[in-house]
C-alpha positions in Angstrom: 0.0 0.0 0.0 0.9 3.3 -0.8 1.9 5.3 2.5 1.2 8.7 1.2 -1.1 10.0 -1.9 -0.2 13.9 -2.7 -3.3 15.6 -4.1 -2.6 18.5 -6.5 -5.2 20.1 -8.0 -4.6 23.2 -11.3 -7.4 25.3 -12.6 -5.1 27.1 -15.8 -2.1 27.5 -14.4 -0.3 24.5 -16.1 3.1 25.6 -15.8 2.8 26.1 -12.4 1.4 23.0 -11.8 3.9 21.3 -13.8 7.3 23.0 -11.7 5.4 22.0 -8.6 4.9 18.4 -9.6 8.5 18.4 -10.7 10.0 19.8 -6.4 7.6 16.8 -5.6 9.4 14.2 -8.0 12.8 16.3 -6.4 12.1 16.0 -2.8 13.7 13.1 -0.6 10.6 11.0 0.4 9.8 8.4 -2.3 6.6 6.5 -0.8 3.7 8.4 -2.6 1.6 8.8 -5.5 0.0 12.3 -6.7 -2.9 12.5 -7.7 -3.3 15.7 -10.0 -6.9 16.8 -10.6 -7.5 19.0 -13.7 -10.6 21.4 -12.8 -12.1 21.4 -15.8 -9.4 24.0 -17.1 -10.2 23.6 -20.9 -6.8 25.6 -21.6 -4.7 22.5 -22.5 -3.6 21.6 -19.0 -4.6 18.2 -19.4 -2.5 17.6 -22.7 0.5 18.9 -21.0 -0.2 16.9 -18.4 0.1 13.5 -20.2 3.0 14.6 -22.4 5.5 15.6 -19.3 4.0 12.9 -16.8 2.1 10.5 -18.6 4.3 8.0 -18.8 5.3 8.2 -14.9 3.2 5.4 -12.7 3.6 7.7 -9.8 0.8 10.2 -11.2 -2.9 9.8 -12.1 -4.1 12.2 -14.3 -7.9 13.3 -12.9 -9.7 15.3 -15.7 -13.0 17.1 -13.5 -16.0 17.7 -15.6 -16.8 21.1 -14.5 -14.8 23.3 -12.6 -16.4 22.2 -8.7 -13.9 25.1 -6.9 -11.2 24.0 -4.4 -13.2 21.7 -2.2 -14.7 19.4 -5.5 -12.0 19.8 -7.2 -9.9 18.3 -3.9 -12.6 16.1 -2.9 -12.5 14.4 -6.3 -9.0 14.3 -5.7 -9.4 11.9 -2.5 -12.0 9.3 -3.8 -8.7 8.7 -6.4 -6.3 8.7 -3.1 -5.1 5.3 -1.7 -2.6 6.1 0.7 -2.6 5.8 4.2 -1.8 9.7 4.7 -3.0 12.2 2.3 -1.1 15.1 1.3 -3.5 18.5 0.1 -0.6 20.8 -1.8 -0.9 24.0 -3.8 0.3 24.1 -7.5 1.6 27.8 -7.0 4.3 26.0 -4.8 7.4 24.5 -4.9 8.1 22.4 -2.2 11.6 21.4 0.1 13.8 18.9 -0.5 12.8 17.7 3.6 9.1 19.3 2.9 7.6 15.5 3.0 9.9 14.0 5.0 9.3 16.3 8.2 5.4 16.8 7.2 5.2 12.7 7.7 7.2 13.3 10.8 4.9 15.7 12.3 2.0 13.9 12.1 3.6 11.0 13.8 5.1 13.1 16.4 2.0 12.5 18.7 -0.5 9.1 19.0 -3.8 11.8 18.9 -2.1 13.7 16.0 -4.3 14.1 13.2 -2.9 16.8 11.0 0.3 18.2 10.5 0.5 21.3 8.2 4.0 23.1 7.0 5.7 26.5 7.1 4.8 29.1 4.2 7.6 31.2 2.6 5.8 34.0 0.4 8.1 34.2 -2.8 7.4 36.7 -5.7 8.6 34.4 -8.2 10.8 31.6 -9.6 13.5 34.0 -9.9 13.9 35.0 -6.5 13.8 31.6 -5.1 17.5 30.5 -4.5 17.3 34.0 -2.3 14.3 32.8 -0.3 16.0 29.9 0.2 18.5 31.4 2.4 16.1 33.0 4.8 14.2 30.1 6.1 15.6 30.7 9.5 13.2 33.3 10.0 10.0 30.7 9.3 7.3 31.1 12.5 4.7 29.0 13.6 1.5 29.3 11.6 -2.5 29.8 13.3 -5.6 31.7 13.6 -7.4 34.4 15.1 -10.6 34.1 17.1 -12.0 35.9 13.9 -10.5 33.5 11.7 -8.1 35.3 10.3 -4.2 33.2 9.3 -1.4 34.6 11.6 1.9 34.0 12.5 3.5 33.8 16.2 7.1 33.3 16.9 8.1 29.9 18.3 10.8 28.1 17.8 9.8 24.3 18.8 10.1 21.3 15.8 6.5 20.9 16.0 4.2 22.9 17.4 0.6 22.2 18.1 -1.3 24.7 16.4 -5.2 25.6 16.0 -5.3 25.1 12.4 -3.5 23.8 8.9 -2.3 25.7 6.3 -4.2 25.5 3.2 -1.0 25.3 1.1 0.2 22.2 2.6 -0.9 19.5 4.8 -1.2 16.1 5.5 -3.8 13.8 7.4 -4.3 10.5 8.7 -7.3 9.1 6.5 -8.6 6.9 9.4 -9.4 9.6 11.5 -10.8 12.3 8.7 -12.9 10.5 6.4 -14.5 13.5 4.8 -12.3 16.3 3.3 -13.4 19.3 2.3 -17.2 20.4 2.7 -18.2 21.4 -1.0 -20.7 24.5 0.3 -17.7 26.2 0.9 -16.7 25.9 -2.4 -13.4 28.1 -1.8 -11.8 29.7 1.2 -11.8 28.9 4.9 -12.7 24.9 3.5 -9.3 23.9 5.4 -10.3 26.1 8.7 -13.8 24.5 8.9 -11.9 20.7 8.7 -9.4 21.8 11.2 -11.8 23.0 13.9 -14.2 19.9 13.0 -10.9 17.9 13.5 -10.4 19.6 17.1 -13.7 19.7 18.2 -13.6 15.3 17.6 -10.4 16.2 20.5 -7.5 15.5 18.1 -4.3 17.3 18.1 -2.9 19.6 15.1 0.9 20.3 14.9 3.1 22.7 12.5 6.0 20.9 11.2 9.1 23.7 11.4 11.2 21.8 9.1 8.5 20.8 6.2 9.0 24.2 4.0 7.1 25.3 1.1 7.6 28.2 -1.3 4.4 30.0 -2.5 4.8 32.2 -5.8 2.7 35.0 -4.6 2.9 37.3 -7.6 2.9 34.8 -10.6 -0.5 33.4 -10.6 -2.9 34.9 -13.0 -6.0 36.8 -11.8 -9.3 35.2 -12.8 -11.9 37.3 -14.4 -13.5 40.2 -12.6 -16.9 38.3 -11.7 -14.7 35.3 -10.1 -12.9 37.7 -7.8 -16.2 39.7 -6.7 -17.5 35.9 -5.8 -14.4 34.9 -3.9 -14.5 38.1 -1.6 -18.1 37.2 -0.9 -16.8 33.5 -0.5 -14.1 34.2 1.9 -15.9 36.6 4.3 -19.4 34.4 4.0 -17.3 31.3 4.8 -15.0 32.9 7.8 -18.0 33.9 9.2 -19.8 30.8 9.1 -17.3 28.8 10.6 -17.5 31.4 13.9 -21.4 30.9 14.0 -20.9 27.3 13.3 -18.3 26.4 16.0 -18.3 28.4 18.8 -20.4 27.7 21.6 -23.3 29.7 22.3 -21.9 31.9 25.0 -18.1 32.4 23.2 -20.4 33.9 20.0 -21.9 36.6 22.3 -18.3 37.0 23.3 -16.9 37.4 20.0 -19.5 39.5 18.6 -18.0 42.6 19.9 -15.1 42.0 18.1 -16.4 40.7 14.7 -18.3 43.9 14.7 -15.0 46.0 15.5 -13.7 43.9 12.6 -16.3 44.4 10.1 -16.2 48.3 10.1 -12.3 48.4 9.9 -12.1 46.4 7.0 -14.7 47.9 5.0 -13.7 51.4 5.9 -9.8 50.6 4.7 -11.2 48.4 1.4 -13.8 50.4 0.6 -14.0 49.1 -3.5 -15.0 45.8 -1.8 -18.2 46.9 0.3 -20.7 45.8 -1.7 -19.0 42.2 -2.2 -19.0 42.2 1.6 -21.9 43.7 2.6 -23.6 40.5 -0.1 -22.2 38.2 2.7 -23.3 39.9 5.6 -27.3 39.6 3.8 -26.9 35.7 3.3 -25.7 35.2 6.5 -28.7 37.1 7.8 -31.4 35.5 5.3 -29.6 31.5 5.6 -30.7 31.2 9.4 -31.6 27.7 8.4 -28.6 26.8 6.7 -26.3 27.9 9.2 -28.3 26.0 11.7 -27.7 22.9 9.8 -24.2 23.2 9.5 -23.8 24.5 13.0 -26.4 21.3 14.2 -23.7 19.1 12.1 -20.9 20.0 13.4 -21.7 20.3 17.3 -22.7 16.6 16.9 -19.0 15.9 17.1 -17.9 17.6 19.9 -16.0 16.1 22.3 -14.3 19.2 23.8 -14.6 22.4 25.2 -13.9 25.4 23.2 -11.5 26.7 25.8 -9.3 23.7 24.7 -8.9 25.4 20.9 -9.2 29.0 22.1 -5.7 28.6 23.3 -4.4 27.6 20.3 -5.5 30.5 18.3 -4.8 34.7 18.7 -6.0 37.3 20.3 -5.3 39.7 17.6 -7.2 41.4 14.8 -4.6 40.9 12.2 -1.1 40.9 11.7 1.0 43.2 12.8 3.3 44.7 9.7 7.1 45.4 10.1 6.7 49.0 10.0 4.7 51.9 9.1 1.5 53.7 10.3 -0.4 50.6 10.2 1.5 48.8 12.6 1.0 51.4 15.6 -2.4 51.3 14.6 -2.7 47.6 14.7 -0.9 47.1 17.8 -2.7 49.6 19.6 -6.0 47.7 17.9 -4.9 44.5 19.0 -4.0 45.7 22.5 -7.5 46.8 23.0 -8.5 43.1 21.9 -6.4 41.6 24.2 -7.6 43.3 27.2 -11.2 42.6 25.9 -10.4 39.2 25.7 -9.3 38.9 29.4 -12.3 40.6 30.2 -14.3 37.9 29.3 -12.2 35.0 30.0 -11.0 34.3 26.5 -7.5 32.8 26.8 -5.6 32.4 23.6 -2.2 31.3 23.1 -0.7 34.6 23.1 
């Protein structure tokens, strides 16, 4: 048996697919197959494809019949998947030569480890990657805010147990999550919803320190203007569902305060994106039912209390920048959260 299958999936961006498929041939661990799912691309993905990998037993070749977003597209992915672990990667990435090595060893670090995700490097491009590659010593540990939000925190350990995965790259134990990705969802906040469903069944979630992955941050092409007006209404429908969805009853009358703090600073600093928003905002209001559902879903699971995640994730709005304006104003923003969240007895990890 197969002790790892590598799920890639590429909607038109077949040459960045193909250089991350080739860092995946190129890193050290050899026990895997990848399973590369074409979402309905229709650009010739698929023909390239078969000419620079058909021929490699490694690799199955998935051709989607309509584009079903991140979640199908992955989903489709793991009905295909035979290994014991299973490995969800990025195709704007280009991964370690240890990436799979420590990733495997993460997840093995613990008995009650479930998922083990790996550290991000932001790169602008192919070009500037041998320089990235020299600066890895300044990786930190990757989680979440109590809004949701991906943020980074400076520790130091080989792995470190963390709230959530990192979309780009992570690996699971397929006895323990049978389901992937939930297809509502259809992009964004997808690996934060299986996360927290993976912690509220009590298992544990590390970041592997060593298991590095490059992301080309500037070389992916933007999709048409209707697809990016859908995916800001996607990722701020989604991130808020998954607060209404998990928290208990009590720790959303907690957090309210601060998603509405949250809501009028980043409309009033993206103001082009309101109405995007603001759709989100409406079907959360008007899809009372269908949150109940998901929430009535998910609370099924539960075998602990939310103060045993809350102290995985952060206290903060967002990220603090290097320098500038912005990061007085943040840190005098996340300051105020900080003390709000003693207030009420919310104890994060920071």
């Amino acid at each position: 048996m197969t002790k790892v299958s590598i799920i890639i999936l590429n909607y038109k961006q077949k040459e960045l697919t193909v250089n991350c498929i080739k860092s995946v041939l190129s890193q050290d661990y050899k026990d895997f197959e990848i399973i590369l799912v074409d979402n309905a691309s229709k650009d010739g993905s698929v023909e390239l494809f078969k000419k620079e990998f058909g021929n490699n037993k490694k690799i199955k070749i998935i051709e989607n019949k309509e584009n079903t977003g991140y979640t199908g597209g992955n989903n489709l992915g793991y009905k295909y998947a035979k290994g014991e672990y299973v490995v969800i990667l990025n195709n704007d990435t280009i991964v370690d030569k240890k990436w799979l090595v420590e990733l495997i060893a993460g997840l093995e670090s613990e008995k009650n480890v479930a998922m083990a995700t790996s550290v991000v490097i932001n790169v602008p491009s192919l070009d500037n990657l041998q320089k990235y590659k020299k600066i890895v010593e300044k990786r930190k540990m990757w989680t979440t805010t109590l809004l949701g939000y991906p943020i980074v925190l400076n520790r130091n350990g080989r792995f470190e147990k963390t709230f959530a995965v990192h979309g780009g790259s992570f690996i699971f134990k397929r006895r323990i999550v049978k389901k992937l990705f939930d297809p509502d969802y259809f992009i964004y906040a997808e690996e934060t919803k299986l996360s927290w469903l993976t912690r509220l069944r009590g298992y544990e979630i590390v970041q592997s320190r060593n298991s590095i992955f490059y992301h080309l941050t500037n070389v992916v092409r933007k999709s048409e203007r209707k697809l990016n007006k859908r995916f800001i209404f996607l990722g701020e429908r989604n991130r808020i569902l998954n607060l209404l969805t998990f928290y208990s009853p009590l720790n959303i009358i907690r957090i309210l305060p601060l998603l509405f703090v949250n809501i009028i600073i980043l409309n009033l600093f993206e103001i082009r994106k309101i109405p995007y928003r603001f759709k989100s905002y409406f079907w959360i209001l008007f899809h009372q039912g269908f949150i109940l559902r998901k929430r009535k879903e998910a609370q099924k699971q539960r075998k602990i209390n939310d103060e045993d995640f809350i102290k995985y994730m952060s206290h903060k709005l967002y990220q603090e920048p290097e320098k500038g304006f912005s990061r007085i104003s943040l840190k005098i923003t996340n300051g105020i959260f900080k003390g709000y969240c003693f207030l009420v007895g919310l104890k994060t990890i920071d």
